[in-house]
C-alpha positions as CSV (number, residue, x, y, z in Angstrom):
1,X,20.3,3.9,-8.9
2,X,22.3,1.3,-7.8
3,X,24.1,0.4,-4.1
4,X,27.2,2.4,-5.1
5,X,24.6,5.6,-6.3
6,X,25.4,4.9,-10.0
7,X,22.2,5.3,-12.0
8,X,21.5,2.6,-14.0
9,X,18.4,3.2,-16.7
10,X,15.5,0.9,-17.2
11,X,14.8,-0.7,-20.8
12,X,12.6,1.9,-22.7
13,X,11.4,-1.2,-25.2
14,X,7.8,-1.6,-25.1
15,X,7.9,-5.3,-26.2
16,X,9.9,-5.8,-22.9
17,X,7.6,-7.1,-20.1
18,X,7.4,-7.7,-16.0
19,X,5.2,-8.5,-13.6
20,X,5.2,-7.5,-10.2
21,X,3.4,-8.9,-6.7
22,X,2.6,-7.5,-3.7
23,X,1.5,-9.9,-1.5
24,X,-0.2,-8.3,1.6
25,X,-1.8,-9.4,4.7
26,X,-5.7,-8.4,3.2
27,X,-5.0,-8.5,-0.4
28,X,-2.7,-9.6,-3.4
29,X,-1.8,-7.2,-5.5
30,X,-0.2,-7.8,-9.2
31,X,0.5,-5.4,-12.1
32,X,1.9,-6.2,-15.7
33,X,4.3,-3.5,-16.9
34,X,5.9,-2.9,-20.5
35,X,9.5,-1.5,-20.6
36,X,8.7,1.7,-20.2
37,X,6.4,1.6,-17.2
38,X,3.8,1.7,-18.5
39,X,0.9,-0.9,-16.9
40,X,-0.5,-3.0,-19.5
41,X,-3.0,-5.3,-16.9
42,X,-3.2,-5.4,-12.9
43,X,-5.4,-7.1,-10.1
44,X,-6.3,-7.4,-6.9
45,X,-7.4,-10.7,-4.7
46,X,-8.7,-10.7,-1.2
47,X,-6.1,-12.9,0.4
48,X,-7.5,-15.8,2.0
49,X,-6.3,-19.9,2.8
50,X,-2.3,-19.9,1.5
51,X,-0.8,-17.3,-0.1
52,X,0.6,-19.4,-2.9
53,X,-2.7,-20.0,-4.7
54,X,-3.8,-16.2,-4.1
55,X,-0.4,-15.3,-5.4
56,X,-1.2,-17.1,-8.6
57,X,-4.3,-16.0,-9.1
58,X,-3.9,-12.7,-9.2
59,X,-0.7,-12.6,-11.4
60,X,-2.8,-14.9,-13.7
61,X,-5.9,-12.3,-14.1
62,X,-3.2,-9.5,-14.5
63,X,-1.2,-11.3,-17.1
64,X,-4.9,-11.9,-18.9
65,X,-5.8,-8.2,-18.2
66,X,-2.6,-7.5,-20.3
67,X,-2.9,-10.4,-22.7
68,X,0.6,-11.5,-22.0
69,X,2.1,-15.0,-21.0
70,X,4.0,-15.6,-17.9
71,X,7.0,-16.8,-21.2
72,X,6.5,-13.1,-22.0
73,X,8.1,-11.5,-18.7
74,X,11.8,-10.9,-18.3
75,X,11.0,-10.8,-14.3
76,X,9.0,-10.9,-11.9
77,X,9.4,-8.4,-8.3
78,X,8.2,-9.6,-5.1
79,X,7.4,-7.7,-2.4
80,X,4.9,-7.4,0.8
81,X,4.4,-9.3,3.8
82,X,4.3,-12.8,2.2
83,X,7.0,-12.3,-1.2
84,X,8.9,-15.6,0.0
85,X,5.8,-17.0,-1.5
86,X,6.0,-15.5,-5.2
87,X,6.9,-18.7,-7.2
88,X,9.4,-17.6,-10.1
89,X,10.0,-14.1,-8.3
90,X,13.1,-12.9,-9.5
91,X,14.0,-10.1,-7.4
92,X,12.7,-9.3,-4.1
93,X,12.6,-5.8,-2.2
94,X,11.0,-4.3,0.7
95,X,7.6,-3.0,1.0
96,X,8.9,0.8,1.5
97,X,11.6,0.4,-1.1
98,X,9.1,-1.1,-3.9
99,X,6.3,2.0,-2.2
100,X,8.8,4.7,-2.5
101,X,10.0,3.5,-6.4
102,X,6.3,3.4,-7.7
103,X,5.3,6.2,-6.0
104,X,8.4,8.0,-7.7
105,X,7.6,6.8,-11.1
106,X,4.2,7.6,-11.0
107,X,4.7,11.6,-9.2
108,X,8.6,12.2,-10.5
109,X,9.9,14.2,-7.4
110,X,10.9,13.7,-3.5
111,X,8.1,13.4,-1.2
112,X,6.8,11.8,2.2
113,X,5.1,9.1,1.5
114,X,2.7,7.6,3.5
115,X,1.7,3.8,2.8
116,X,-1.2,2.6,4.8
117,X,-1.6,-1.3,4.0
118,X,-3.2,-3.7,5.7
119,X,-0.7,-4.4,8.5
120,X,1.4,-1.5,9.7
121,X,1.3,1.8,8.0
122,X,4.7,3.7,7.2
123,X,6.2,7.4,6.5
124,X,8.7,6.4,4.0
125,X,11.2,9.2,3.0
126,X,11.2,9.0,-1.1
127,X,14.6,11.0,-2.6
128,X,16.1,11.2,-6.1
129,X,15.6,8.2,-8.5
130,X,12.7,6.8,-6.1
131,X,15.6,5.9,-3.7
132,X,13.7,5.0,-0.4
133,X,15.4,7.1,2.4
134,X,14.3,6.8,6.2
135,X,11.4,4.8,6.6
136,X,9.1,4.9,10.3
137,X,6.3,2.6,11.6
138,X,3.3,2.6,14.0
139,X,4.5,1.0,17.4
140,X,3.8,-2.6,17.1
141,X,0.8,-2.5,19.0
142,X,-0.9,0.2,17.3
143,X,-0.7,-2.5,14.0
144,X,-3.1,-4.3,11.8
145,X,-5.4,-1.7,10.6
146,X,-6.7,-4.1,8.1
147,X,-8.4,-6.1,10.6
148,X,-9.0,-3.1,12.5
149,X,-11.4,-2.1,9.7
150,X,-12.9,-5.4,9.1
151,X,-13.6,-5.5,12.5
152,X,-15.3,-2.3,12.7
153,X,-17.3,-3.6,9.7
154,X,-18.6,-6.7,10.9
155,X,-19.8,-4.9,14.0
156,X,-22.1,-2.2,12.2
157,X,-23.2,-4.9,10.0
158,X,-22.0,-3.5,7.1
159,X,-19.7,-5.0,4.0
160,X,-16.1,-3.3,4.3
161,X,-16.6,-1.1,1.2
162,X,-19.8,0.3,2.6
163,X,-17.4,2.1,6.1
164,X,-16.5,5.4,3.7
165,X,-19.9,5.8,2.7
166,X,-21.4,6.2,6.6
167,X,-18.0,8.0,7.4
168,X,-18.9,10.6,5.0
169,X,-22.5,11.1,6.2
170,X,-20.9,11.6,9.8
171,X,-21.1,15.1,11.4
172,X,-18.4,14.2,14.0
173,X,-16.1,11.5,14.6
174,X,-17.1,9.0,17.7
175,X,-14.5,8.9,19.7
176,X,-11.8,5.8,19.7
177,X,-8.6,5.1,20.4
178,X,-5.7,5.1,19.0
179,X,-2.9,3.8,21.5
180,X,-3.4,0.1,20.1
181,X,-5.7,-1.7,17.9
182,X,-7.0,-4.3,20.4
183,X,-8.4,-1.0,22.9
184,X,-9.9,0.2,19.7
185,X,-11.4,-2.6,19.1
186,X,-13.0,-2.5,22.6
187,X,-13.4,1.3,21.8
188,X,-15.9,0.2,18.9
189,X,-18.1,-1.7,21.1
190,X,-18.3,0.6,23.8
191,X,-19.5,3.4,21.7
192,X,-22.0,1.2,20.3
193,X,-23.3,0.7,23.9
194,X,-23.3,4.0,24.5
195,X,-25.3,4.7,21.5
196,X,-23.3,6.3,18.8
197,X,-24.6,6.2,15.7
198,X,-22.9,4.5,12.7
199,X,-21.6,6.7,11.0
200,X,-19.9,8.2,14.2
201,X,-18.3,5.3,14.8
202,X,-17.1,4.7,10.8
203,X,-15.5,8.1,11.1
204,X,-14.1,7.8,14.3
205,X,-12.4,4.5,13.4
206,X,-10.6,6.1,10.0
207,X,-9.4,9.1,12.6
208,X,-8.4,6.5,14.9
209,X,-5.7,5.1,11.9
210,X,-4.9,8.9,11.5
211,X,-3.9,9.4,14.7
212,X,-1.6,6.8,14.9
213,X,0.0,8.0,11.5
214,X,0.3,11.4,12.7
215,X,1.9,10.0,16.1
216,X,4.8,8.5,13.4
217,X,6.0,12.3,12.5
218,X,8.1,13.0,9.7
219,X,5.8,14.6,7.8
220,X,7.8,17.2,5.1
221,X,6.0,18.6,2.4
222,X,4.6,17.3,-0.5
223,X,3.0,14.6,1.2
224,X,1.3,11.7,-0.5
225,X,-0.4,8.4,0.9
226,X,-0.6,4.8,-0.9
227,X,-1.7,1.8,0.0
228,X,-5.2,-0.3,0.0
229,X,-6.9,1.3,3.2
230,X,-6.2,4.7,0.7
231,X,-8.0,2.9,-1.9
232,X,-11.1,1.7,-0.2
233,X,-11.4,4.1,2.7
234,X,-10.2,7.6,1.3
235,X,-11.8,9.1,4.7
236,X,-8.4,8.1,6.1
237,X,-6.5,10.3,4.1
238,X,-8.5,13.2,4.5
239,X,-8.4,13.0,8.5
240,X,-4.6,12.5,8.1
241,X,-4.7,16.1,6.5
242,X,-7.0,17.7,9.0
243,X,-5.0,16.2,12.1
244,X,-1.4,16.7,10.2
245,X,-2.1,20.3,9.2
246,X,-0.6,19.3,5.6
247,X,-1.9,18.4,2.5
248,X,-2.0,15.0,1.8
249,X,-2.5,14.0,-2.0
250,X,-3.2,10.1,-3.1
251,X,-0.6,8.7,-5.6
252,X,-3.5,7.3,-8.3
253,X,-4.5,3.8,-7.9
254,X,-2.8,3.7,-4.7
255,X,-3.2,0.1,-3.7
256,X,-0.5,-0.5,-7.0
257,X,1.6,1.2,-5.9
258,X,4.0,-1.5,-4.5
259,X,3.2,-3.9,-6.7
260,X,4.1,-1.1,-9.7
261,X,7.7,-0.8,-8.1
262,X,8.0,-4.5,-7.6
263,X,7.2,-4.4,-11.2
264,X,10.1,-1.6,-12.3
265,X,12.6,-3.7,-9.7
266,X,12.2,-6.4,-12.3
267,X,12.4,-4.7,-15.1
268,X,16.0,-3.2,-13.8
269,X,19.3,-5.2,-15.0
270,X,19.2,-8.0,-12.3
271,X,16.6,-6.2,-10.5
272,X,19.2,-3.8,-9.0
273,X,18.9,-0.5,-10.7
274,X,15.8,1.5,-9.1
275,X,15.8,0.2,-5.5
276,X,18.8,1.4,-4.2
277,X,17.6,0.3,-0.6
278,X,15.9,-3.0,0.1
279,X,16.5,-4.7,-3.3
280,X,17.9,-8.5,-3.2
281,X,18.5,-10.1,-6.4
């Protein structure tokens, strides 16, 4: 669907090809797609030094995972916090525009979507066509959940990935705030003063990111979450359900998801035909 609410449909020929980037404050992400939607090769790299060279390497190990060429592509989307920095990006779109359109592809029908990145989560509004409606955000303050995480990490000595497994051996959550990420942080260390255990404090920091979701509103049923803190730390999710009161379903391989409607922007006649909102060709 187009600015004047004209649908215009995507090429249904598999030989046609696009790649799309989201490039996010923790990680880059980059799919392949053929011109059906379907994703022929994706990956992800921890973002680290200048975006540029992250950027490139994960479009190259997606463009290997698909054995494709960069001369094979009609496009390339950008989107997330650092898309000026796609080289050769062809269309560029906003992070809830390119969430909302993947998220549609992938489920087929309206929803709330929630998209808890790295940075600042959102509750994105997803109508008809993958059309991103109204779109809310954390308070500025109550940001960076990425390096929320990380944080919490480092100080229970553990590697990031390893959070969900002492989350889920947690009988209670410790308890930490959620007003803004730097009393949080402080929040961490006090409980381990005090003498929570691990796993306490692991759960209480994914509730902590729930709460501040949940403080959004806007939360209309079906609800679905995306997004790389989904991927990697699916206790979030679940204490987004238990403090929302709704159920809250993860679009598959939800740290894609952006990068997948990135992927369909490019694939779109001049980019323009499935983000009705935020596209820029």
């Amino acid at each position: 669907m187009n600015a004047t609410g004209r649908i215009v449909r995507m090429p249904d020929d598999p030989g046609v090809n696009a790649a799309g980037v989201d490039a996010g404050t923790e990680c880059v992400k980059a799919v392949v797609v053929n011109g059906a939607g379907r994703v022929l090769g994706r990956a992800v790299v921890p973002t680290r030094g200048y975006f540029q060279a992250c950027v490139y390497e994960a479009l190259a190990a997606a463009l290997d995972d698909a054995q494709r060429t960069e001369s094979d592509l009609v496009g390339i989307g950008a989107t997330g916090f650092a898309m000026d920095c796609v080289g050769g990006a062809t269309v560029t779109a906003t992070e809830a525009a390119c969430h909302a359109l993947g998220a549609f592809h992938l489920i087929g029908e309206r929803m709330t979507l929630v998209n808890i990145g790295g940075r600042d989560p959102h509750v994105i509004q997803v109508e008809a066509h993958g059309r991103r409606g109204e779109a809310r955000n954390v308070r500025p303050c109550a940001s960076g959940v990425g390096s929320f995480l990380m944080f919490t990490a480092r100080h229970l000595d553990v590697v990031p990935t390893r959070l969900q497994e002492l989350a889920s051996a947690a009988e209670r959550p410790a308890e930490v705030s959620s007003y803004c990420s730097v009393f949080s942080a402080t929040g961490i260390l006090e409980r381990l003063r005090e003498g929570a255990t691990r796993e306490e404090i692991a759960l209480g920091s994914m509730h902590s990111i729930a709460e501040r979701i949940v403080e959004i509103g806007g939360f209309e049923d079906p609800v679905y979450v995306c997004g790389g803190v989904v991927e990697y730390f699916p206790g979030v999710a679940r204490a987004l359900e238990a403090l929302s009161g709704k159920t809250v379903r993860a679009i598959p391989d939800p740290i894609f998801t952006g990068a997948l409607g990135a992927a369909l922007n490019a694939l779109a006649p001049r980019g323009r035909a499935v983000s009705a909102s935020g596209a820029t060709p």
